[in-house]
N, C-alpha and C positions, 0 to 999 in steps of 0.2 A: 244478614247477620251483622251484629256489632263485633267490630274487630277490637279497638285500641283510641284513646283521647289523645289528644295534644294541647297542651297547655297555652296559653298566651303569651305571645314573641314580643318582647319590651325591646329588641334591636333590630336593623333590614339585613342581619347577616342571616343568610341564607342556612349556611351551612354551620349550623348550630353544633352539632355532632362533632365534628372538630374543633371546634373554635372555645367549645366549651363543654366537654368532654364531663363534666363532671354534676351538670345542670340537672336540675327535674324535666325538663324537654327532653334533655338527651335523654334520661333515665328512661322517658315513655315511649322513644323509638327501640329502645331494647326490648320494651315489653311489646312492644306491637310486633319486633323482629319475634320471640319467641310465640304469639297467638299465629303468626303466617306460617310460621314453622310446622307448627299442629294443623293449621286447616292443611298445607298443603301434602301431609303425610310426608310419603317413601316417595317421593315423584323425584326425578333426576332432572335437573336441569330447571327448572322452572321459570315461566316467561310471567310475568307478573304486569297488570297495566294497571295505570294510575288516573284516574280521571274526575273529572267533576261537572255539575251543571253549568256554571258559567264562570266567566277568568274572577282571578282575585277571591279563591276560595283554599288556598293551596298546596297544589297540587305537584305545584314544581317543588316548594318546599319539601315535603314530602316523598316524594322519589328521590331528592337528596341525600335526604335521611335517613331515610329505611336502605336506601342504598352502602351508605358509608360504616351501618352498624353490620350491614350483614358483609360487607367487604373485610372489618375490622376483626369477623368472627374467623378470619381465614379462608374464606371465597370467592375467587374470582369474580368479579360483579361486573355488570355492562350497564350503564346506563344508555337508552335509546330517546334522543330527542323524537318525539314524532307530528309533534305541531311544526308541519312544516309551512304552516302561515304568518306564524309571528314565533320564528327562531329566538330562545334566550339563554337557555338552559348552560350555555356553554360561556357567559357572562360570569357566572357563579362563580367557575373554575379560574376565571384570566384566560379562556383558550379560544382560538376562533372559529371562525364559521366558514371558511372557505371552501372545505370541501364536508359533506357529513352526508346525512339517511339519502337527502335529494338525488345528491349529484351520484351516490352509486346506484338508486332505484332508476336514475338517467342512464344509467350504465356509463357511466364518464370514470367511475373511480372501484376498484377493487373492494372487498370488505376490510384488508389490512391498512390499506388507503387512507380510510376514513375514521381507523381507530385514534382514538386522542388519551394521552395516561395522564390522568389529573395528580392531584397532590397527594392522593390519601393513597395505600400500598393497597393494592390488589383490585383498584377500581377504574375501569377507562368509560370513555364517553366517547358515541358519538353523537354528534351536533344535528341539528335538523338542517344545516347548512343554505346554501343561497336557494332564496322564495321563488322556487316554479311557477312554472304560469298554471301548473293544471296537477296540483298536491294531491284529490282526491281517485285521481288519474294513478298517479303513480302508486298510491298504498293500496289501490286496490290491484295492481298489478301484480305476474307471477315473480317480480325481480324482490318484493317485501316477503313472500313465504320463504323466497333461498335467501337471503337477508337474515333472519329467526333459525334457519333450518344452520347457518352454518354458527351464526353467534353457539348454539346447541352447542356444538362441538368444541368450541373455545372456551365455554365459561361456566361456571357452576350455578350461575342466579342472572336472571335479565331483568331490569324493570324497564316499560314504555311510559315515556311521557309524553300523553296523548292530548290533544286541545279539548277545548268544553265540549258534552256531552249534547248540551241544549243547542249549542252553534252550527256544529257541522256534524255530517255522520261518519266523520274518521273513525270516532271512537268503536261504532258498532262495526267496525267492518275489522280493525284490529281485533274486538274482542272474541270475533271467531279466531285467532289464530293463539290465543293464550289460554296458557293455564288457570290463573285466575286475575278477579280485579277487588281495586282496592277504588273505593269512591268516596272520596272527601265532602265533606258534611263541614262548611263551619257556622259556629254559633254566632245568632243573630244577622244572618248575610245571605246563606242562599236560602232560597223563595222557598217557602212553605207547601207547594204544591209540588214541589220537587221531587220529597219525599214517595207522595203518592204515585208521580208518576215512575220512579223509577220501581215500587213495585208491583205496581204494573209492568213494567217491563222483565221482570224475575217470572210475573207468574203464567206470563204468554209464553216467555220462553228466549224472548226477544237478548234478554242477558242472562247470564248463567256464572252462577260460580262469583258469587260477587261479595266481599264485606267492606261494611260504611266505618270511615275513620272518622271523628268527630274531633275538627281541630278548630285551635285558638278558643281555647275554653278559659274562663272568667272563674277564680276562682270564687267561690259564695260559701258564705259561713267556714263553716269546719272543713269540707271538702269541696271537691271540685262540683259547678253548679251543671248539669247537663240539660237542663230546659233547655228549649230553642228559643221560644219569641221568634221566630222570624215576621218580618215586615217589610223585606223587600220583595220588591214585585220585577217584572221581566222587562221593565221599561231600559230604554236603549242605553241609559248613565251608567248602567250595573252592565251593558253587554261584553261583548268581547272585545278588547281593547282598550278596557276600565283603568284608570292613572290610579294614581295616590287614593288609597280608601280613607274613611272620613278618622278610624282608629290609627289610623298611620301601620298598618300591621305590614301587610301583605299588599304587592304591587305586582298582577299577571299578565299587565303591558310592559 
């Protein structure tokens, strides 16, 4: 199902929602905060994961955002880096990496250990912290369910920020452990075939519980244009660890 649009980012700040509080961007993380509100009903605590087919569609954007609105609504909020392949998320803030998801799923660090309180009130982060030799190892481990099991207890909303869907199979392995997911769609950039295969993926069963946010939208005519056009294809320039895109938008290396 369609959740919520996001309009197109003319700056690299991230964190739009603060920075410019007053924007059409921010406006449409309000409204996507109030459609997640209705899918998710009367659920207490909810873990929410954020993901997409491949980097530089985004997603970290995103979990920013939806973050910081539902923080601002009075909520406790966690942001969870969980690309522990290529750690950023914590860039965003000014905060570091030193210790985050890795190093406690290592059991090296406590879950209070590894909390970080960013700028905006009622919202911490942790970082995906220093890159494991063996990430898929560790998230599928029992140390990432008491990870969620205890975040529960501490917070009133959780988002993951999980790596590309198309790259690795993190994502399908966190989205047995969540409430629901949010999957980023943006115009003119991810693959065409995308679409189809993810539902296929809704109608195996393989994901569950899932709505498509369609971000960095081009305004056309009178309203916002929602066509896709997409024309990129899965070749290796778009994969994982994609630099500067050719719109200068979004950068998810």
């Amino acid at each position: 199902s369609f959740i919520g649009g996001v309009g197109h980012k003319r700056t690299g700040d991230n964190r739009i929602v603060a920075s410019s509080p007053k924007s059409a961007i921010a406006e449409s993380f309000r409204a996507l905060r109030s459609n997640l509100t209705y899918f998710l009903g009367e659920r207490k605590t909810p873990i929410i994961l954020v993901t997409s087919s491949i980097s530089g569609e985004g997603k970290t954007f995103t979990t920013i955002n939806v973050a910081t609105v539902i923080a601002l609504s009075g909520k406790r909020t966690l942001i969870v880096g969980a690309d522990l392949r290529r750690p950023k998320i914590f860039a965003d803030f000014g905060l570091g990496n030193e210790v985050g998801l890795s190093t406690y799923l290592a059991g090296m660090h406590s879950f209070e250990e590894v909390l970080q309180k960013t700028q905006e009130p009622n919202l911490l982060l942790v970082s995906g912290g220093p890159v494991p030799p063996n990430p898929s190892e560790l998230i599928l481990s029992g140390r990432m369910k008491q990870f969620l099991d205890e975040a529960r207890t501490q917070f009133d909303f959780i988002l993951i920020d999980s790596p590309p869907l198309a790259i690795v199979a993190d994502a399908f392995v966190l989205s047995e452990m969540v409430d629901h997911m949010l999957f980023i769609v943006r115009q003119n950039y991810t693959p065409s075939g995308m679409l189809k295969t993810l539902d296929e993926y809704y109608r195996t069963g393989r994901l569950k519980n899932i709505s498509i946010v369609l971000n960095d939208i081009y305004r056309s005519g009178p309203g916002y244009g929602y066509g896709y056009g997409y024309h990129y294809g899965y070749g290796s320039t778009y994969g994982y660890g994609r630099k500067k895109n050719g719109g200068g938008y979004y950068s998810e290396s």
